[in-house]
Structures are given as C-alpha cells and as structure tokens.
C-alpha positions in Angstrom: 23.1 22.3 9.8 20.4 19.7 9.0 20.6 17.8 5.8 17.4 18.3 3.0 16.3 15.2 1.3 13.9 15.5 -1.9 12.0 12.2 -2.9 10.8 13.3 -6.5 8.6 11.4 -8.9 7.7 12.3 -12.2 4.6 11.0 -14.1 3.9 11.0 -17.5 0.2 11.4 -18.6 -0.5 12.1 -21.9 -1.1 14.7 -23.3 0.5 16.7 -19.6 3.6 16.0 -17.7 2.9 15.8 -13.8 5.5 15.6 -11.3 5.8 15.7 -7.5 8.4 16.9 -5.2 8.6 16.5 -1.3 10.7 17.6 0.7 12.0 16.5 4.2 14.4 17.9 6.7 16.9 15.0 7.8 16.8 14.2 10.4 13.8 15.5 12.0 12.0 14.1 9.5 13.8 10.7 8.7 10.4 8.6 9.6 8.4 10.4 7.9 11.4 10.4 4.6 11.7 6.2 5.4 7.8 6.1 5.2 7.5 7.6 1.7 10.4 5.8 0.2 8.8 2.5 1.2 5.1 3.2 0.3 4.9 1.2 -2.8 6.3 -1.7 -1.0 3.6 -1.3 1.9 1.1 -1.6 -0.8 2.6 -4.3 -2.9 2.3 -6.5 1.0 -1.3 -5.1 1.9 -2.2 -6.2 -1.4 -0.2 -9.6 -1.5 -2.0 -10.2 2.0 -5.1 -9.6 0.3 -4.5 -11.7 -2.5 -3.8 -14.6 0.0 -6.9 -14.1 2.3 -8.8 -13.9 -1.2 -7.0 -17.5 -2.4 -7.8 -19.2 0.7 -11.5 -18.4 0.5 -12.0 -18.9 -3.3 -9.7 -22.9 -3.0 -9.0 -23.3 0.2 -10.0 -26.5 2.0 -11.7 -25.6 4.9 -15.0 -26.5 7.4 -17.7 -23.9 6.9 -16.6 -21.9 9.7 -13.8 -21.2 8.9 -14.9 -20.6 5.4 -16.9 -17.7 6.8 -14.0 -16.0 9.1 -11.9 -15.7 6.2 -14.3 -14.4 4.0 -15.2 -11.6 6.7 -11.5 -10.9 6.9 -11.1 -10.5 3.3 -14.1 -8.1 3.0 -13.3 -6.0 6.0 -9.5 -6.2 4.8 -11.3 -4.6 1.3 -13.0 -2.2 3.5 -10.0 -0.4 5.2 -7.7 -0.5 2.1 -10.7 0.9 0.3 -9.4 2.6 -2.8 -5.4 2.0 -2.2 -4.8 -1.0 -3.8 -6.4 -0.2 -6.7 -3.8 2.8 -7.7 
C-alpha cells in the first residue's frame, strides 16, 4: 500500500481566500514531494547567489576584466531566474 503525502498552503488575499493542495504518492513520488518542500529554500540561495554576484560588481575591488565577467554573470543569472525571485 503506498503512503499519500499532501503539502498544502493556504494564502490569504484579501478580500478571497486561496489555497493549494498537492498531492504525491510516497514513494514513487518522494523526489518530486522533497522538491516541493524545499522550493522556497532553492529560491532564497538563487537569490542570495544573486545578491552576491550583484555586491561584487556594485563594491567589489576588481581590474576591469574582471569587472565585466561578473557583471555578465549577474545579468545572465537575471535572465534565467527571470520572474522567480521576484515572488
């Protein structure tokens, strides 16, 4: 008998209620379950990564080369995050 495992999240937008329910059968679908717990952590790192790239081009002390590969990574790091870090 496999073992169902709901991750649920409720969201409250005024004046309407939202909420979301998934549902996963453990243990065919323990990635995927592992995955969606840890999301918001994913996207607090991508967006702590970010936040370094961005700190090291804005004060960092660096030759002009240099300068210029981190700022590339910082705006191509923007460009495949896209919208995500801004939820």
């Amino acid at each position: 008998m496999k073992a169902t495992q709901i991750a649920k999240q409720d969201y409250q937008i005024k004046p309407n209620k939202m909420t979301a329910t998934l549902t996963f059968e453990l243990p065919d679908d323990q990635y995927a379950y592992n995955y969606t717990l840890n999301a918001a952590r994913y996207k607090d790192a991508l967006s702590d990564i970010m936040n370094m790239i961005r700190n090291e081009v804005k004060y960092g002390n660096h030759d002009e080369a240099t300068h210029e590969v981190l700022d590339n990574l910082y705006v191509q790091f923007g460009e495949i995050t896209g919208e995500l870090l801004d939820v």
